[in-house]
Biotite code that builds the C-alpha atoms (Angstrom):
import biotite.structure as struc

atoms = struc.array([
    struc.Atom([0.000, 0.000, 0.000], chain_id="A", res_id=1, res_name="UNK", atom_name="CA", element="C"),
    struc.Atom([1.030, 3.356, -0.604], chain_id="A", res_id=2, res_name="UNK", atom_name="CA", element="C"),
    struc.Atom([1.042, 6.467, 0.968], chain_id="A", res_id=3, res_name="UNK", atom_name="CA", element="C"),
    struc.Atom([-0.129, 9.526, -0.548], chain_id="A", res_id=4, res_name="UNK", atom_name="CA", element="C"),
    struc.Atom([1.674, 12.696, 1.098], chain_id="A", res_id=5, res_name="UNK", atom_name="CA", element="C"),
    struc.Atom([-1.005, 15.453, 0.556], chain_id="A", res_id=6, res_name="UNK", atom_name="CA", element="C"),
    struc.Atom([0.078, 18.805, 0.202], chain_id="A", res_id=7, res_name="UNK", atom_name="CA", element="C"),
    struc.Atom([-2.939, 21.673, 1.210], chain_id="A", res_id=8, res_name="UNK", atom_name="CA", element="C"),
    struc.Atom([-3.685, 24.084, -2.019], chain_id="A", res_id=9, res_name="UNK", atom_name="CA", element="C"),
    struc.Atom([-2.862, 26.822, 0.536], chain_id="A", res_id=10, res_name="UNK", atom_name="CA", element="C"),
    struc.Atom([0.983, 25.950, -0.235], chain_id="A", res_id=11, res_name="UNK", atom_name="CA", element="C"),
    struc.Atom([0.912, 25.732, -4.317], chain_id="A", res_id=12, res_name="UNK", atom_name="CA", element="C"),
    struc.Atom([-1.313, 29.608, -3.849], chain_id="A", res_id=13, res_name="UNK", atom_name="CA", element="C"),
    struc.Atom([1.641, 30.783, -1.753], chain_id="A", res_id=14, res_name="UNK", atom_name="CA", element="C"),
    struc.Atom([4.663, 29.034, -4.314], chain_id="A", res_id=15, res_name="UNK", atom_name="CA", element="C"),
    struc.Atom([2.433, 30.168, -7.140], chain_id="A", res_id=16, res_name="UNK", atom_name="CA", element="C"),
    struc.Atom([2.063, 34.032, -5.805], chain_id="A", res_id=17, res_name="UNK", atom_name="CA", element="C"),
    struc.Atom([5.542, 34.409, -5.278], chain_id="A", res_id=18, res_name="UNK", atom_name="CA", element="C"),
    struc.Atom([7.342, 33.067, -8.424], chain_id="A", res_id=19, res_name="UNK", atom_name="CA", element="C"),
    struc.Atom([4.706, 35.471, -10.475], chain_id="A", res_id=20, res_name="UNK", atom_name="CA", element="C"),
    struc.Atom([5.769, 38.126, -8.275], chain_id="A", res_id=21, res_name="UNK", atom_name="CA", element="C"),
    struc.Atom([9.008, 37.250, -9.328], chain_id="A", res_id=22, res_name="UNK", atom_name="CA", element="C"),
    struc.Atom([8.304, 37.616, -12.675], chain_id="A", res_id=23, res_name="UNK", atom_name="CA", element="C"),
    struc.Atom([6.471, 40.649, -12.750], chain_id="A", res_id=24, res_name="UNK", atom_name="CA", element="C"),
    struc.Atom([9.545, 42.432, -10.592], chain_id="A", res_id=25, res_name="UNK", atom_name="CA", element="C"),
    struc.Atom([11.826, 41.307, -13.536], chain_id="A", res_id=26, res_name="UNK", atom_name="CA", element="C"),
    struc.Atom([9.625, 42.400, -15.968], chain_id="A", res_id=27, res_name="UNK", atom_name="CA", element="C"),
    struc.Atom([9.247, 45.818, -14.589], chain_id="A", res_id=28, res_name="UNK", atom_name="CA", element="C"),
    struc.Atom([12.887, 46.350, -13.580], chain_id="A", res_id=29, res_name="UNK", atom_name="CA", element="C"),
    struc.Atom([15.246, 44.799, -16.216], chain_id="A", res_id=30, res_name="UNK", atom_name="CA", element="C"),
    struc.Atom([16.333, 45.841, -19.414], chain_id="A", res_id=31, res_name="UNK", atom_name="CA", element="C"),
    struc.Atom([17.901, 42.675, -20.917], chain_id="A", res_id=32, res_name="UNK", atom_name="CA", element="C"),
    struc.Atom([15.049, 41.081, -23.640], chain_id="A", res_id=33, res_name="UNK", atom_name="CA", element="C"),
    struc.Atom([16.260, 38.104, -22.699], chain_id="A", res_id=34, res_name="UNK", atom_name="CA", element="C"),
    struc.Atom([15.065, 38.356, -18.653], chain_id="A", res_id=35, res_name="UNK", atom_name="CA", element="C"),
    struc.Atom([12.048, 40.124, -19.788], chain_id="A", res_id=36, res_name="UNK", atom_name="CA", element="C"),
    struc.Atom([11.147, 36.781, -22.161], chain_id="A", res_id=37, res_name="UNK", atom_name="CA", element="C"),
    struc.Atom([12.400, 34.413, -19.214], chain_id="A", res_id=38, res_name="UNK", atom_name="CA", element="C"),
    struc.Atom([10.428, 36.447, -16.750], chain_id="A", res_id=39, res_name="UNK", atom_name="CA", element="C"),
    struc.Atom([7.369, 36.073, -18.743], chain_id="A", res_id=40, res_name="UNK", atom_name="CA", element="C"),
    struc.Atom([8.109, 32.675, -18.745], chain_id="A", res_id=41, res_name="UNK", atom_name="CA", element="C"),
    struc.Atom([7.938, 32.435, -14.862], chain_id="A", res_id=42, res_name="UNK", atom_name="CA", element="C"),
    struc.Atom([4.582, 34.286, -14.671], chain_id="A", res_id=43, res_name="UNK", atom_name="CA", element="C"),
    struc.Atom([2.961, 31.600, -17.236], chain_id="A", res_id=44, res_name="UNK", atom_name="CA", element="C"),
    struc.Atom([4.654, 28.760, -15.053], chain_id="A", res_id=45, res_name="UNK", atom_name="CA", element="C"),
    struc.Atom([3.247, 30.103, -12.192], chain_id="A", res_id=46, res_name="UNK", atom_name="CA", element="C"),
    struc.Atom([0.018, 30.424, -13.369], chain_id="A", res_id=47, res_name="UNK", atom_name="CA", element="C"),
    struc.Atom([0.659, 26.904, -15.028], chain_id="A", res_id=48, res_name="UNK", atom_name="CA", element="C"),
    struc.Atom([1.178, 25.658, -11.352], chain_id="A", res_id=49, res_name="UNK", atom_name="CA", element="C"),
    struc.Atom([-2.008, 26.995, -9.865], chain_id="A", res_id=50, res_name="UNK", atom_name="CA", element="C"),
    struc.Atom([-4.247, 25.631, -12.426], chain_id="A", res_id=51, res_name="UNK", atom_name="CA", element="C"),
    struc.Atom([-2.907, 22.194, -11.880], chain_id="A", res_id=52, res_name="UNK", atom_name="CA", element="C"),
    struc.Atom([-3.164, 22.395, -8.359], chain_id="A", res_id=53, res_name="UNK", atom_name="CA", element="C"),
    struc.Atom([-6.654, 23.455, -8.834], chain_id="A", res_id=54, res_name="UNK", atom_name="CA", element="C"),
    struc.Atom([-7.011, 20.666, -11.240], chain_id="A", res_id=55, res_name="UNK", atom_name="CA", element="C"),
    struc.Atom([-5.811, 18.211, -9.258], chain_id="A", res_id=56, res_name="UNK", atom_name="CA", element="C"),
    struc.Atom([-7.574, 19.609, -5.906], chain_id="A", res_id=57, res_name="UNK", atom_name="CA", element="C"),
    struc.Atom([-11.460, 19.380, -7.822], chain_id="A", res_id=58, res_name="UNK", atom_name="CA", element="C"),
    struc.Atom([-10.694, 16.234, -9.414], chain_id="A", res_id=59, res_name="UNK", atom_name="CA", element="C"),
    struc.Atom([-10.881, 17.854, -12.565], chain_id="A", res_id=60, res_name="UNK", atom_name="CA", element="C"),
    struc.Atom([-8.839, 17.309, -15.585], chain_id="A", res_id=61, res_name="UNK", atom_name="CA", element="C"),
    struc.Atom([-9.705, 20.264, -17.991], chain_id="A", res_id=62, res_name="UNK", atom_name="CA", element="C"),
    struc.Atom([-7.552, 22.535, -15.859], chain_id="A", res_id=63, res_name="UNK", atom_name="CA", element="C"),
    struc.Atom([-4.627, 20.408, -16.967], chain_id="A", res_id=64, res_name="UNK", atom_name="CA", element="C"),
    struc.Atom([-5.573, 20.418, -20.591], chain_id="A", res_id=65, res_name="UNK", atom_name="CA", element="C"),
    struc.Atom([-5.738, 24.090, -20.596], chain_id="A", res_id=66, res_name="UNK", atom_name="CA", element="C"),
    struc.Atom([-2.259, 23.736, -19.270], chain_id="A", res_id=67, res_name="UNK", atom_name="CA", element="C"),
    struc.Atom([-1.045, 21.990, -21.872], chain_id="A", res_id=68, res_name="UNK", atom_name="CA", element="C"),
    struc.Atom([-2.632, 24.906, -24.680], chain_id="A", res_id=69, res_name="UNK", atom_name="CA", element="C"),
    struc.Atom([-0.986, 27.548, -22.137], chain_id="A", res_id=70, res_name="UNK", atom_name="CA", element="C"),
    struc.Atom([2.567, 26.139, -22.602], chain_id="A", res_id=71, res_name="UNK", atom_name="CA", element="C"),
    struc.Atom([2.212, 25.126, -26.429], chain_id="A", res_id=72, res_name="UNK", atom_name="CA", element="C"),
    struc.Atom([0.975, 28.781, -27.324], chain_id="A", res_id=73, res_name="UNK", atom_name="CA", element="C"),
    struc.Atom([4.066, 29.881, -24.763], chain_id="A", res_id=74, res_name="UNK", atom_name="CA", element="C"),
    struc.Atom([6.280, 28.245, -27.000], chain_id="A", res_id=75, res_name="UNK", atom_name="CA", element="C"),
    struc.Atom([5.119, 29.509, -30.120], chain_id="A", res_id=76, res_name="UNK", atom_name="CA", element="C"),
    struc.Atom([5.698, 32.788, -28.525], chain_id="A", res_id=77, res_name="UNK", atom_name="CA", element="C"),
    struc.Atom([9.037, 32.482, -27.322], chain_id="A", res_id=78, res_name="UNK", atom_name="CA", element="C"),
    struc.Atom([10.181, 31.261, -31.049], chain_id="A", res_id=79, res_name="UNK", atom_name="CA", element="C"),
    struc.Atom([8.730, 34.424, -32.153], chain_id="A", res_id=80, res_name="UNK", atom_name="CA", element="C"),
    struc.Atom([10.587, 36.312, -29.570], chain_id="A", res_id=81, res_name="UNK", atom_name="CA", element="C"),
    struc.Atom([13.499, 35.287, -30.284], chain_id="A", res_id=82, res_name="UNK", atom_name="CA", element="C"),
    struc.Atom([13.160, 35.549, -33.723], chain_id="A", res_id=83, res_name="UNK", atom_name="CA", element="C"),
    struc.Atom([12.576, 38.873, -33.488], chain_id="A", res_id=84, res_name="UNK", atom_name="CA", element="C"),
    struc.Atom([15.158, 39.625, -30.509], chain_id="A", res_id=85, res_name="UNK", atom_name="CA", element="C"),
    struc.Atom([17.819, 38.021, -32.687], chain_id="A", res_id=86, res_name="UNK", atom_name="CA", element="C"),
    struc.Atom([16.663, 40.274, -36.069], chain_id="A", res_id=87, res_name="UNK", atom_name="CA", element="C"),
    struc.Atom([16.523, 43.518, -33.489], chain_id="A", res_id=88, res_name="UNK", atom_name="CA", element="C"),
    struc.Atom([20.654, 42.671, -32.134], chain_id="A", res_id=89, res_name="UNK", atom_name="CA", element="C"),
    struc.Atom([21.339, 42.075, -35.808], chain_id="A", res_id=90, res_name="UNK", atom_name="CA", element="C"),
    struc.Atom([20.630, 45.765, -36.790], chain_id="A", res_id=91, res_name="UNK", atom_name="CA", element="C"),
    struc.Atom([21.539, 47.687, -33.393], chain_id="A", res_id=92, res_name="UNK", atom_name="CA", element="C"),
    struc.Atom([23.747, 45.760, -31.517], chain_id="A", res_id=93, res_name="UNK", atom_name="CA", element="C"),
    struc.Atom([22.318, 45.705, -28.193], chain_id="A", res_id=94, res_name="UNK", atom_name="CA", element="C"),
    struc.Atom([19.789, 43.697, -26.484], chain_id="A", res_id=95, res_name="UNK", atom_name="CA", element="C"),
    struc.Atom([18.631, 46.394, -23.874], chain_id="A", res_id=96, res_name="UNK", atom_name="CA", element="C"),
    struc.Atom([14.842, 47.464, -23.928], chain_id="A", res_id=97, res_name="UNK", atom_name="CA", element="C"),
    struc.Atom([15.375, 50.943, -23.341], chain_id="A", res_id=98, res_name="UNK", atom_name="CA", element="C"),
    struc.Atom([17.623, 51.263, -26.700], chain_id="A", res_id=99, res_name="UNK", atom_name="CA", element="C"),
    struc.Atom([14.270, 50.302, -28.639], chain_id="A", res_id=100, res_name="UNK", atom_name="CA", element="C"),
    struc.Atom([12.438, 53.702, -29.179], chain_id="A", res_id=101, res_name="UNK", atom_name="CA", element="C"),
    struc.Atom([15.087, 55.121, -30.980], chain_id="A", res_id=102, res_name="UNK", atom_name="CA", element="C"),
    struc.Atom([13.412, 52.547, -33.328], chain_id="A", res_id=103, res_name="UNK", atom_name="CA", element="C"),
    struc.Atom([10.651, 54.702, -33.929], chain_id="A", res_id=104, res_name="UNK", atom_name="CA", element="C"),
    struc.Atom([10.017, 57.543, -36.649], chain_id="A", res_id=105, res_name="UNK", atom_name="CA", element="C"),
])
């Protein structure tokens, strides 16, 4: 027989809180496009988390399907990024957020 170690939803709300947090304090204060993309990455993990813990607490599975659109569309996204990152340090040089206005007209 096995035991099943439960761990309360209060704990995956708490984990899941903070890492966004972390990600949205790295998205706000960096410059680097490369910790902005990670950090957005975090925040969608996060979020990731507490819908499976949700899932998992109901009994549920469509919370972990949606999951599994969340980090396919995340993907897509990050190739697109990057794409673009890589096209923007082509032409200036730099990777640093702040050095894209002088983009504009």
């Amino acid at each position: 027989m096995q035991l099943a170690i439960l761990i309360p939803i209060n704990w995956y709300i708490t984990l899941s809180a903070v890492l966004f947090c972390i990600g949205v304090l790295g998205v706000l204060t960096r410059r680097n496009a490369i910790i902005v993309f990670m950090c957005i990455e975090l925040m969608l993990n996060a979020v990731n988390l507490l819908m499976v813990a949700f899932s998992s607490h109901f009994g549920d599975a469509s919370g972990q399907v949606f999951v599994f659109f969340i980090l396919v569309v995340a993907a897509a996204e990050v190739a697109v990024g990057l794409a673009i990152l890589m096209m923007i340090y082509r032409n200036t040089g730099t990777t640093d957020i702040s050095f894209l206005n002088k983009l504009k007209w």
